[in-house]
C-alpha positions as CSV (number, residue, x, y, z in Angstrom):
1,X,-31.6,-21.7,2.5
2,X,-29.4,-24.0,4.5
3,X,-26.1,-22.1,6.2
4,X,-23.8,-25.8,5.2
5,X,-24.7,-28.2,3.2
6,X,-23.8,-32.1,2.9
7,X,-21.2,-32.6,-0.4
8,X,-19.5,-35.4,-2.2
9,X,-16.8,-35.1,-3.7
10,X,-15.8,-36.8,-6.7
11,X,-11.9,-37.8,-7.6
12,X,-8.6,-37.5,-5.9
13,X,-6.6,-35.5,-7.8
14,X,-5.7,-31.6,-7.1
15,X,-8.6,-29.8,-7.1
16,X,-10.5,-32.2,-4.8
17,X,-7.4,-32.5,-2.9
18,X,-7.7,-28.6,-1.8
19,X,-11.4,-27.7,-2.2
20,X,-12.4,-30.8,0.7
21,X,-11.0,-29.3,3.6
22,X,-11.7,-26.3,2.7
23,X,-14.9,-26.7,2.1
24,X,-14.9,-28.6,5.7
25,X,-13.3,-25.6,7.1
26,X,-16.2,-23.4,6.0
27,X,-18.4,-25.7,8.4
28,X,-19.5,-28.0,5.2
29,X,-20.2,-31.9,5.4
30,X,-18.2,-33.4,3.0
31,X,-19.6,-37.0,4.1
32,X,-18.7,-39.2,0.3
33,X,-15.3,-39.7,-1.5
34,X,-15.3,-41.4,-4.6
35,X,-12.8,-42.2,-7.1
36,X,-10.3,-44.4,-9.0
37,X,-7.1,-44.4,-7.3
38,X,-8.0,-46.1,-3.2
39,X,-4.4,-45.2,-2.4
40,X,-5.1,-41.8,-3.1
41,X,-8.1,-42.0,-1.9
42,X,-7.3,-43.0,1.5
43,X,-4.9,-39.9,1.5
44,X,-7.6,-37.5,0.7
45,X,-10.0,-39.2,3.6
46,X,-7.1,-38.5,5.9
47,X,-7.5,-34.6,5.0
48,X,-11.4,-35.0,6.0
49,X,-13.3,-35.1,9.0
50,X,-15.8,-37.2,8.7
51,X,-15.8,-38.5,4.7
52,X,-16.2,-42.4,3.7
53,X,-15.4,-44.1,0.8
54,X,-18.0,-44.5,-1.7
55,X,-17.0,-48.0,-3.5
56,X,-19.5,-46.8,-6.9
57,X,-21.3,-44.4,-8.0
58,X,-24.6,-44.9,-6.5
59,X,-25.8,-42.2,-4.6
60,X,-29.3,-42.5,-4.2
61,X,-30.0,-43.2,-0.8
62,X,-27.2,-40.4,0.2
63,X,-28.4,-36.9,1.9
64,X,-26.2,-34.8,-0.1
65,X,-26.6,-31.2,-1.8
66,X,-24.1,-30.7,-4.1
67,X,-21.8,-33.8,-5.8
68,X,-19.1,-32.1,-7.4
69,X,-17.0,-33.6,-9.9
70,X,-13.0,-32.9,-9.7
71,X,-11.6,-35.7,-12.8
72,X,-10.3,-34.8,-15.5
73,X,-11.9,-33.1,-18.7
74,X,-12.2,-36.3,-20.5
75,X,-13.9,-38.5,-17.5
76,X,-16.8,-35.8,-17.1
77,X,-19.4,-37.3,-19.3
78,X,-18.7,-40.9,-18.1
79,X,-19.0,-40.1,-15.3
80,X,-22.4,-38.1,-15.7
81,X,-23.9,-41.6,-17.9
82,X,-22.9,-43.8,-14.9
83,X,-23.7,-41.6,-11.5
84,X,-26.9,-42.5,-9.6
85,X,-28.2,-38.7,-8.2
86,X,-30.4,-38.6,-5.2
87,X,-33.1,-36.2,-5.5
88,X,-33.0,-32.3,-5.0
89,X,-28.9,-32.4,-5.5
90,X,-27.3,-30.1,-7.6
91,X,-24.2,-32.3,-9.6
92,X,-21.4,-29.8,-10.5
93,X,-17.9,-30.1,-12.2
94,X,-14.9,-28.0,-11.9
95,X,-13.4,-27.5,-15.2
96,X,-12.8,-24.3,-16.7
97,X,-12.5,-25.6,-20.7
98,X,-15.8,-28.2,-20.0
99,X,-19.2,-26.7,-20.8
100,X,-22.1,-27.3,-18.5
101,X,-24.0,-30.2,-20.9
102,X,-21.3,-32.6,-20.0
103,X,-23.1,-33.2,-17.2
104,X,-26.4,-33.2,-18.9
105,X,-26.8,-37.2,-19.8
106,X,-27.3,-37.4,-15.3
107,X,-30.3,-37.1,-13.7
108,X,-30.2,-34.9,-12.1
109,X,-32.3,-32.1,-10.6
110,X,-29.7,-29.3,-11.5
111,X,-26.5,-29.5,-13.0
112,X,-24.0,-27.2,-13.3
113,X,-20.4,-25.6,-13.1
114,X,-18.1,-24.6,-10.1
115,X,-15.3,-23.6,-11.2
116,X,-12.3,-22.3,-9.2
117,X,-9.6,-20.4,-11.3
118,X,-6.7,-21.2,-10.0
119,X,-3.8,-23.5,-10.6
120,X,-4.0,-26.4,-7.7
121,X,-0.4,-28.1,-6.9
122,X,-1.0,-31.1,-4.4
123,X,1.5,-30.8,-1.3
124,X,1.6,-26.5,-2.5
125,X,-0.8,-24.6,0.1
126,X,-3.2,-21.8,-1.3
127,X,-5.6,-18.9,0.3
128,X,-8.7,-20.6,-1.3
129,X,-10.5,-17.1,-0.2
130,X,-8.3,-15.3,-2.8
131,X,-9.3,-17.9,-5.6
132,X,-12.3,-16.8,-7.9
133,X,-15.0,-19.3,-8.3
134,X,-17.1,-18.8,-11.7
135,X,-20.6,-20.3,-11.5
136,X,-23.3,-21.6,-14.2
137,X,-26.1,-24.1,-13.7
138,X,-29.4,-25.3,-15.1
139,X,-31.8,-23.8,-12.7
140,X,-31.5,-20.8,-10.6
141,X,-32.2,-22.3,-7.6
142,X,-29.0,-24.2,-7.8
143,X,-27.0,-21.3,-9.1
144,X,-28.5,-19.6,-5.7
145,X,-27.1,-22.8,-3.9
146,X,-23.9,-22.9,-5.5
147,X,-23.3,-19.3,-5.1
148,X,-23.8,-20.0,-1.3
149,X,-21.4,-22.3,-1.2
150,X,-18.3,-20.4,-3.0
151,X,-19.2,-17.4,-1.2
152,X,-18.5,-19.2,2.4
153,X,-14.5,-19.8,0.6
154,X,-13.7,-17.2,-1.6
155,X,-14.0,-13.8,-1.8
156,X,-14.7,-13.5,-5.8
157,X,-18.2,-15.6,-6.8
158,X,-18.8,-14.4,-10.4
159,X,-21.9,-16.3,-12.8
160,X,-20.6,-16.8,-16.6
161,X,-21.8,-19.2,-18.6
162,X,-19.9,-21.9,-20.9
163,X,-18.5,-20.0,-23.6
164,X,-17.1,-17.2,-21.1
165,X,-15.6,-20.1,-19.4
166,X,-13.7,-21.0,-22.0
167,X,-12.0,-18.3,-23.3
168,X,-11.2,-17.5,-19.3
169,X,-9.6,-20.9,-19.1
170,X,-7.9,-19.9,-22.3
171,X,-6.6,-16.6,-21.1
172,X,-6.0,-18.9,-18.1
173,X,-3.6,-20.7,-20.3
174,X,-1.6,-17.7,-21.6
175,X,-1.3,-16.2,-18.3
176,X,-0.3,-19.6,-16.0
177,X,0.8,-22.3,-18.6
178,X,2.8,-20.7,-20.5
179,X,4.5,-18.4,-18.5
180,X,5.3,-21.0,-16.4
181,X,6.8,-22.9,-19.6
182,X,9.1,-19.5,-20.1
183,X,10.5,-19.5,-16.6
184,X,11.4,-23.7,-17.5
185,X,13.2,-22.0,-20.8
186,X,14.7,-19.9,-18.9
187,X,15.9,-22.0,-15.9
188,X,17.2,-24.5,-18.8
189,X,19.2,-21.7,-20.3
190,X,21.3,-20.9,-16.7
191,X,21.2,-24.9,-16.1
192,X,23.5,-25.0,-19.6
193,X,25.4,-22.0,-18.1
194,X,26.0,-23.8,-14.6
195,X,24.3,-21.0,-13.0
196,X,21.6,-20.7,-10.9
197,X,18.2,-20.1,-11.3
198,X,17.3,-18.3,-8.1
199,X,19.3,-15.0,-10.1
200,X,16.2,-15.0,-12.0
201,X,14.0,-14.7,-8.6
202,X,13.8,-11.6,-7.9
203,X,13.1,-10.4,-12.0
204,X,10.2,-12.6,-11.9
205,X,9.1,-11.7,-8.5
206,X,9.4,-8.0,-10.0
207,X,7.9,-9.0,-13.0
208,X,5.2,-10.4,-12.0
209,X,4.1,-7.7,-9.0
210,X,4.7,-4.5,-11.6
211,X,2.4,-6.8,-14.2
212,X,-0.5,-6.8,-11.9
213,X,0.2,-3.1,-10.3
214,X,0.1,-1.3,-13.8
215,X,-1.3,-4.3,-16.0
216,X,1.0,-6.3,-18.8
217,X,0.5,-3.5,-21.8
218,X,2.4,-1.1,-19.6
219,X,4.9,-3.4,-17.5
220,X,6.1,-4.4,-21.3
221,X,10.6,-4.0,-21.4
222,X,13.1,-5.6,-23.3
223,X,14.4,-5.6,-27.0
224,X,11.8,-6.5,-29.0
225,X,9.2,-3.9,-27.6
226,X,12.3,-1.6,-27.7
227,X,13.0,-3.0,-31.5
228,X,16.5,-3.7,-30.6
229,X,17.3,-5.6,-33.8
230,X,21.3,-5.8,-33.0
231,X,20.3,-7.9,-29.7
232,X,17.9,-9.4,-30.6
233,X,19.9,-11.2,-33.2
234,X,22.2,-11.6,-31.0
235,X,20.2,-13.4,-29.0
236,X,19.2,-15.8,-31.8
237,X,22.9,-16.8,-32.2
238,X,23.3,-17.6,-28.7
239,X,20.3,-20.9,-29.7
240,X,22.0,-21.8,-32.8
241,X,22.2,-25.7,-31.1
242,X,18.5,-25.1,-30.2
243,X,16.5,-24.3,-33.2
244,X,13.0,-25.1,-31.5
245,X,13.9,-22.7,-28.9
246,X,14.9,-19.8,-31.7
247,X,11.8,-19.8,-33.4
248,X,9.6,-19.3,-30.4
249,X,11.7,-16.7,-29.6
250,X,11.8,-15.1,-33.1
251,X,7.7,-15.5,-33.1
252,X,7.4,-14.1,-30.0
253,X,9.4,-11.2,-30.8
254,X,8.0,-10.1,-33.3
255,X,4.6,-10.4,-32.1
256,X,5.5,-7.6,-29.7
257,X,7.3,-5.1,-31.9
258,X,4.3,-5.8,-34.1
259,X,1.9,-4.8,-31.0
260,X,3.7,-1.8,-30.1
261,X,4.7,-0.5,-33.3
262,X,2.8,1.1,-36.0
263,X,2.5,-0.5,-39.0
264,X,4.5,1.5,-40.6
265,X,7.6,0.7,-38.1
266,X,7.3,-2.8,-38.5
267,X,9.9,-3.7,-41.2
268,X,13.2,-5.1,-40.6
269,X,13.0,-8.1,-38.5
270,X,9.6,-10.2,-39.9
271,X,9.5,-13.7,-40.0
């Protein structure tokens, strides 16, 4: 098996943006760039070593090993109709909610998934080698190849296939997404207040840390897993000018008194 192989990278956006150099950092060739936006384009080529442009999709007379495939979710199979594969190279995309047989209208020797599960920021630095990367191809050789190449970035190299992908990227969803979309509730809320957000810092931080240490069941506080009905009516009153805002919070609510109380409990502030 080869210790680095030659890549190509395809799109600009954030994922590419951070798995190129380090990928390049491991020792790996990433020696083809190819996507949509040039200007964006030319940014990522100033991140590589040695990468050039690739006007199309024709890579047949390229020396590569892996081609992996950073678009979006809906450019995946368009791109696997239209891509020109030279022999022996394993074509891989990086979506968590994509199956595998996106890719399965290439020609391609292998094809598969590398998937890195985090959330990529461009301009926001990561530790790659703390980032999982979940694998799944069509042969085992290339899952062997594939697996090679995570393991010379990240720490975590796990195989699932397509359908524990997706309900990872959905659990994904719950856990990044969202929360994030809570903290810009809550940032909106002090905004209103002329307040700042950094008070909220350090709960988050806290939050967050205690979470992970004793895991979410446990790290559970405030009213509703408390069933403080008085505040969290309260509460409600405070959104009386933002009704959208009231009824996730009502829904929300009672979805954790209804997980942490018995059945029996449960009366007195459904929906």
């Amino acid at each position: 098996m080869k210790k680095f192989y030659n890549i190509a990278l395809i799109g600009t956006g954030n994922v590419a943006w951070h798995l190129g150099p380090a990928l390049e950092n491991a020792g790996h060739h990433i020696t083809a760039l190819y996507g949509r936006d040039k200007k964006r384009g030319k940014q990522m080529l100033d991140r590589l070593f040695n990468a050039e442009w690739h006007h199309d999709l024709d890579f047949s007379s390229a020396d590569l090993d892996v081609i992996l495939v950073c678009v979006s979710d809906q450019a995946i199979a368009e791109i696997a109709k239209d891509i020109i594969l030279p022999d022996g190279t394993v074509l891989a995309h990086t979506s968590g909610a994509m199956p595998m047989n996106e890719l399965e209208y290439a020609a391609a020797d292998a094809h598969g998934v590398f998937y890195p599960l985090q959330t990529f920021t461009k301009g926001k630095e990561i530790d790659i080698e703390e980032v999982p990367f979940l694998i799944e191809t069509s042969e085992k050789w290339a899952t062997a190849r594939l697996v090679r190449l995570a393991e010379t970035i990240s720490h975590t190299v796990k195989e699932v296939d397509s359908k524990q992908r997706k309900h990872i990227h959905l659990s994904a969803v719950f856990a990044c997404n969202f929360t994030n979309f809570m903290m810009l509730r809550s940032a909106q809320i002090m905004e209103q207040q002329n307040l700042s957000f950094e008070l909220m810092h350090p709960l988050i931080a806290e939050t967050i840390n205690k979470t992970l240490e004793i895991g979410p069941k446990a790290a559970q506080t405030g009213p509703a897993v408390r069933k403080d009905i008085k505040t969290l009516d309260a509460h409600l009153e405070l959104m009386d000018e933002q009704q959208e805002w009231a009824e996730m919070y009502q829904e929300i609510s009672q979805q954790i008194i209804d997980e942490y109380h018995k059945k029996e409990e449960r009366s007195g502030w459904d929906i």
